[in-house]
C-alpha distance (Angstrom), angle and dihedral (degrees) to the residues before:
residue distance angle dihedral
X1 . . .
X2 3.84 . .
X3 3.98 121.7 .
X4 3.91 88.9 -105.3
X5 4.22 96.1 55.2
X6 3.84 76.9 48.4
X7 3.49 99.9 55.5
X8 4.17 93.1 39.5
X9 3.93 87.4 48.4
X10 4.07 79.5 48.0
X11 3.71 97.4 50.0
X12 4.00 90.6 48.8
X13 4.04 97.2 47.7
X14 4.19 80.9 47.7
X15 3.65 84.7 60.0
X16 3.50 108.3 41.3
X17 3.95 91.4 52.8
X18 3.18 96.2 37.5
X19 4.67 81.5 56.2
X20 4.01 82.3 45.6
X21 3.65 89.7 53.3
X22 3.27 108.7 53.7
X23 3.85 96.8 34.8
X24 3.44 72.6 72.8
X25 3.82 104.1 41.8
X26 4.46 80.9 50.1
X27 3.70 90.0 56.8
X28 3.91 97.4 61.2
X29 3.32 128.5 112.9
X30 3.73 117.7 -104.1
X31 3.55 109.7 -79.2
X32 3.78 100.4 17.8
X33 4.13 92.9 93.2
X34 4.14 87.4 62.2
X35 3.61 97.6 35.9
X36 3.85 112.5 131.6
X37 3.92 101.6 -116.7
X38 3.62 133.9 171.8
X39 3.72 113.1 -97.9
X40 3.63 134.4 89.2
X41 3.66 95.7 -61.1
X42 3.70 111.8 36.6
X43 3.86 100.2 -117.6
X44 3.88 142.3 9.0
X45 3.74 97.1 -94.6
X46 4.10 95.2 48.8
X47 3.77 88.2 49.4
X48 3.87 91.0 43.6
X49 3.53 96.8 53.4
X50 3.98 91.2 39.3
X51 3.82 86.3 70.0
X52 3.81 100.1 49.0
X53 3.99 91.1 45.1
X54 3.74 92.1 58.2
X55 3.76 98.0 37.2
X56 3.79 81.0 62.1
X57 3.65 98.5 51.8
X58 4.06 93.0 38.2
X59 4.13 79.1 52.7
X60 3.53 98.1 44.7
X61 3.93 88.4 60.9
X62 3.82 94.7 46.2
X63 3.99 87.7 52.0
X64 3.64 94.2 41.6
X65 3.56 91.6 -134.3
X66 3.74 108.2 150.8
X67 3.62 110.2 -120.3
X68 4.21 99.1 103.8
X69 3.21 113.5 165.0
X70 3.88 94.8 -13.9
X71 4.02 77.6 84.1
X72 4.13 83.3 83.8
X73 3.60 94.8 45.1
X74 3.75 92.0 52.2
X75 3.97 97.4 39.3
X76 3.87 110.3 107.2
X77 3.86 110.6 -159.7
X78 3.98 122.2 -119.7
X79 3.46 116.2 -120.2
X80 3.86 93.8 178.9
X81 3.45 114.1 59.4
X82 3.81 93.4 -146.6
X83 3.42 90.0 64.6
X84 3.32 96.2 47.6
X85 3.58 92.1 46.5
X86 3.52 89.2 61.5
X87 4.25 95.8 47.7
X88 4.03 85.2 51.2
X89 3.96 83.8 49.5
X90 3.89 97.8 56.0
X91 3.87 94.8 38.8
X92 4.19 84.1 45.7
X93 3.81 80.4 58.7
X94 3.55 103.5 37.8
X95 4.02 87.2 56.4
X96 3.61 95.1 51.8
X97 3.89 91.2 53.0
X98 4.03 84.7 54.1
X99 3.55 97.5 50.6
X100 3.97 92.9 45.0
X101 3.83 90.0 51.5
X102 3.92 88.8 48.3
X103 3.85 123.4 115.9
X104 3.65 123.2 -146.1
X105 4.06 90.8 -123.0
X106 4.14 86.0 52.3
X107 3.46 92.3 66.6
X108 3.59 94.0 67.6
X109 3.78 95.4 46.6
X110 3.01 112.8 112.8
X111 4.27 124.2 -131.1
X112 3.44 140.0 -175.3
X113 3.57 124.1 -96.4
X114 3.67 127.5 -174.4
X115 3.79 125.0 -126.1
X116 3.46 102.9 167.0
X117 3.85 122.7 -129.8
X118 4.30 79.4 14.2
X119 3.53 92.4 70.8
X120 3.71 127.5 -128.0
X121 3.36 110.6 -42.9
X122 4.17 127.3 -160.1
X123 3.18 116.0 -129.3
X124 3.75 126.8 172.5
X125 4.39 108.2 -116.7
X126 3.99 86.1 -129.9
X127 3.85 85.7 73.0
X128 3.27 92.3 37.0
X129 3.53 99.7 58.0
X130 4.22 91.6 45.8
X131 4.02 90.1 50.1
X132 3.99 86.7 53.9
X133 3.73 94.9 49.6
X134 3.76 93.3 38.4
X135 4.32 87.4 45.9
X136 4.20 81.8 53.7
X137 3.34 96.9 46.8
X138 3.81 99.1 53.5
X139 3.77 98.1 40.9
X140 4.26 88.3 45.4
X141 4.12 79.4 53.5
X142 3.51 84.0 57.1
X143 3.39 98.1 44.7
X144 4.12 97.3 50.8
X145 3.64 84.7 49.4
X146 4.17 93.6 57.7
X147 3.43 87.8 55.1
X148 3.36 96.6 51.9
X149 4.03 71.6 77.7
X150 3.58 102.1 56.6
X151 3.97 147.7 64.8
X152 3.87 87.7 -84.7
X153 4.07 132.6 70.1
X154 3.65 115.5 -115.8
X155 3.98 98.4 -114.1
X156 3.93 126.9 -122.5
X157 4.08 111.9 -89.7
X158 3.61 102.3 169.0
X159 3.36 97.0 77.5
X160 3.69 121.0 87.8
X161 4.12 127.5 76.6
X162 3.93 90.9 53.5
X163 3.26 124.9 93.5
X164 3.58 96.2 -144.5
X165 3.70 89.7 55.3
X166 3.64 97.3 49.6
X167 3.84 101.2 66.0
X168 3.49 80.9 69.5
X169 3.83 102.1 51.8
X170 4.26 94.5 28.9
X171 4.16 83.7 118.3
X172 4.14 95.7 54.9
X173 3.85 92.5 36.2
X174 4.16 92.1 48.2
X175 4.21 85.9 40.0
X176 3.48 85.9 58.5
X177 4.00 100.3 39.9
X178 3.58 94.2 -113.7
Protein backbone atom coordinates (compact mmCIF):
# COMPACT_ATOMS: atom_id res chain seq x y z
CA UNK A 1 0.00 0.00 0.00
CA UNK A 2 1.29 3.46 -1.03
CA UNK A 3 1.29 6.53 1.51
CA UNK A 4 -1.76 8.03 -0.42
CA UNK A 5 -4.23 4.62 -0.07
CA UNK A 6 -2.96 5.14 3.52
CA UNK A 7 -3.97 8.45 4.03
CA UNK A 8 -7.59 7.88 2.06
CA UNK A 9 -8.07 4.63 4.22
CA UNK A 10 -7.02 7.31 7.11
CA UNK A 11 -9.44 9.97 6.19
CA UNK A 12 -12.40 7.29 6.06
CA UNK A 13 -11.61 5.48 9.59
CA UNK A 14 -11.43 9.47 10.84
CA UNK A 15 -14.90 9.62 9.71
CA UNK A 16 -16.50 6.68 10.69
CA UNK A 17 -15.35 7.18 14.43
CA UNK A 18 -15.68 10.34 14.47
CA UNK A 19 -20.03 9.21 13.19
CA UNK A 20 -19.62 6.53 16.14
CA UNK A 21 -18.67 9.21 18.42
CA UNK A 22 -20.99 11.52 18.34
CA UNK A 23 -23.98 9.15 17.85
CA UNK A 24 -22.91 8.79 21.11
CA UNK A 25 -22.18 12.37 22.24
CA UNK A 26 -26.27 12.98 20.58
CA UNK A 27 -27.59 10.38 22.86
CA UNK A 28 -26.66 12.15 26.22
CA UNK A 29 -28.68 13.40 28.53
CA UNK A 30 -29.06 17.11 28.67
CA UNK A 31 -26.27 18.53 30.34
CA UNK A 32 -23.82 15.67 30.12
CA UNK A 33 -22.13 17.11 26.64
CA UNK A 34 -21.01 20.47 28.78
CA UNK A 35 -20.29 18.82 31.91
CA UNK A 36 -16.89 19.87 33.39
CA UNK A 37 -14.92 16.48 33.33
CA UNK A 38 -11.47 15.57 33.97
CA UNK A 39 -9.45 15.23 30.87
CA UNK A 40 -7.47 17.51 28.87
CA UNK A 41 -10.23 19.76 28.03
CA UNK A 42 -12.59 20.14 30.85
CA UNK A 43 -15.79 18.69 29.26
CA UNK A 44 -17.08 16.79 26.13
CA UNK A 45 -18.12 19.79 24.16
CA UNK A 46 -14.63 21.84 24.73
CA UNK A 47 -12.77 18.74 23.67
CA UNK A 48 -15.25 18.17 20.75
CA UNK A 49 -14.94 21.38 19.31
CA UNK A 50 -11.02 21.40 20.02
CA UNK A 51 -10.76 18.72 17.31
CA UNK A 52 -12.82 20.37 14.55
CA UNK A 53 -10.98 23.86 15.15
CA UNK A 54 -7.62 22.37 14.48
CA UNK A 55 -8.63 20.01 11.73
CA UNK A 56 -9.53 23.29 10.06
CA UNK A 57 -6.35 25.02 10.53
CA UNK A 58 -4.18 21.67 9.85
CA UNK A 59 -6.58 21.74 6.49
CA UNK A 60 -6.26 25.17 5.72
CA UNK A 61 -2.39 24.60 5.29
CA UNK A 62 -2.77 21.44 3.18
CA UNK A 63 -5.23 23.51 0.81
CA UNK A 64 -3.17 26.52 0.87
CA UNK A 65 -6.02 28.58 1.44
CA UNK A 66 -4.92 31.58 3.37
CA UNK A 67 -6.68 31.76 6.53
CA UNK A 68 -3.61 30.43 9.08
CA UNK A 69 -4.18 31.03 12.18
CA UNK A 70 -7.08 33.50 11.51
CA UNK A 71 -8.94 29.94 11.37
CA UNK A 72 -9.06 30.38 15.47
CA UNK A 73 -10.13 33.82 15.37
CA UNK A 74 -12.99 33.00 13.08
CA UNK A 75 -14.02 29.56 14.76
CA UNK A 76 -17.33 29.96 16.72
CA UNK A 77 -17.71 27.14 19.33
CA UNK A 78 -20.76 24.58 19.26
CA UNK A 79 -22.78 24.54 22.07
CA UNK A 80 -25.15 21.86 20.63
CA UNK A 81 -23.60 18.88 19.85
CA UNK A 82 -25.90 18.19 16.89
CA UNK A 83 -24.67 20.95 15.29
CA UNK A 84 -21.46 20.27 15.82
CA UNK A 85 -21.88 16.86 14.81
CA UNK A 86 -22.86 17.98 11.62
CA UNK A 87 -19.66 20.72 11.12
CA UNK A 88 -17.29 17.62 12.11
CA UNK A 89 -19.40 15.70 9.37
CA UNK A 90 -18.73 18.11 6.39
CA UNK A 91 -15.03 18.76 7.33
CA UNK A 92 -14.89 14.59 7.83
CA UNK A 93 -15.95 14.76 4.17
CA UNK A 94 -14.12 17.52 2.90
CA UNK A 95 -10.79 15.64 4.15
CA UNK A 96 -11.55 12.52 2.51
CA UNK A 97 -12.05 14.33 -0.90
CA UNK A 98 -8.36 15.81 -0.23
CA UNK A 99 -6.75 12.73 0.48
CA UNK A 100 -8.46 10.89 -2.60
CA UNK A 101 -7.31 13.70 -4.92
CA UNK A 102 -3.72 13.39 -3.38
CA UNK A 103 -0.63 12.29 -5.39
CA UNK A 104 2.10 10.34 -3.96
CA UNK A 105 4.78 13.20 -5.01
CA UNK A 106 2.27 15.85 -3.06
CA UNK A 107 2.92 14.41 0.03
CA UNK A 108 6.35 15.49 0.09
CA UNK A 109 5.62 19.05 -0.96
CA UNK A 110 6.18 21.05 1.22
CA UNK A 111 3.46 24.11 2.42
CA UNK A 112 3.31 26.81 4.55
CA UNK A 113 1.89 26.69 7.82
CA UNK A 114 1.38 29.50 10.13
CA UNK A 115 2.64 29.63 13.71
CA UNK A 116 2.21 32.97 14.55
CA UNK A 117 5.02 35.09 16.12
CA UNK A 118 7.27 31.70 14.74
CA UNK A 119 6.86 32.62 11.35
CA UNK A 120 5.61 30.51 8.58
CA UNK A 121 6.95 27.44 8.73
CA UNK A 122 7.23 24.64 5.65
CA UNK A 123 6.17 21.72 6.32
CA UNK A 124 5.77 18.87 3.91
CA UNK A 125 1.51 17.84 3.70
CA UNK A 126 2.66 14.07 4.32
CA UNK A 127 3.34 15.18 7.94
CA UNK A 128 0.74 17.15 7.96
CA UNK A 129 -1.79 14.80 7.24
CA UNK A 130 -0.22 12.06 10.04
CA UNK A 131 -0.12 14.96 12.82
CA UNK A 132 -3.98 15.54 12.02
CA UNK A 133 -4.92 11.94 12.30
CA UNK A 134 -2.60 11.34 15.20
CA UNK A 135 -4.15 14.99 16.93
CA UNK A 136 -7.81 13.04 16.30
CA UNK A 137 -6.91 10.09 17.57
CA UNK A 138 -5.67 11.26 20.97
CA UNK A 139 -8.36 13.80 21.67
CA UNK A 140 -11.23 10.93 20.38
CA UNK A 141 -9.21 8.75 23.23
CA UNK A 142 -10.13 11.39 25.37
CA UNK A 143 -13.36 11.68 24.38
CA UNK A 144 -14.39 7.71 24.76
CA UNK A 145 -12.87 7.98 28.05
CA UNK A 146 -15.40 11.06 29.26
CA UNK A 147 -18.04 9.03 28.47
CA UNK A 148 -17.03 6.37 30.25
CA UNK A 149 -18.62 9.06 32.79
CA UNK A 150 -21.90 9.51 31.45
CA UNK A 151 -25.45 7.91 30.64
CA UNK A 152 -23.92 6.60 27.34
CA UNK A 153 -21.17 3.71 26.53
CA UNK A 154 -18.06 4.89 25.01
CA UNK A 155 -18.44 3.13 21.46
CA UNK A 156 -15.92 0.60 19.80
CA UNK A 157 -13.12 2.51 17.54
CA UNK A 158 -10.75 -0.13 16.85
CA UNK A 159 -12.54 -1.66 14.45
CA UNK A 160 -12.25 -0.63 10.92
CA UNK A 161 -9.19 -1.49 8.29
CA UNK A 162 -9.54 -5.33 9.04
CA UNK A 163 -11.36 -7.41 7.31
CA UNK A 164 -12.38 -9.43 10.07
CA UNK A 165 -13.70 -6.41 11.77
CA UNK A 166 -15.63 -5.12 8.97
CA UNK A 167 -18.32 -7.83 8.61
CA UNK A 168 -19.34 -6.44 11.64
CA UNK A 169 -19.55 -2.71 10.79
CA UNK A 170 -20.45 -3.35 6.69
CA UNK A 171 -23.98 -1.35 7.63
CA UNK A 172 -22.14 2.02 9.18
CA UNK A 173 -19.29 1.87 6.60
CA UNK A 174 -21.98 1.38 3.45
CA UNK A 175 -24.37 4.21 5.45
CA UNK A 176 -21.63 6.35 5.17
CA UNK A 177 -20.40 5.45 1.47
CA UNK A 178 -17.31 4.03 2.57
Amino acid sequence: MDMTSHFCRMARNNLWSNDRIYRAVTALQPGEFAATRTSFFPSLQETLNHILEVDLYYLDMIEETGAGRRIFDRFVVFEDAVALAEAQLVFDRRLVAVCDRLAEADLDRRVLSDRGEAGQIPERIGDLLAHLFIHQIHHRGQVHAMLSGTSVAPPQLDEFFLDYDLQFRVGEVEGLGL
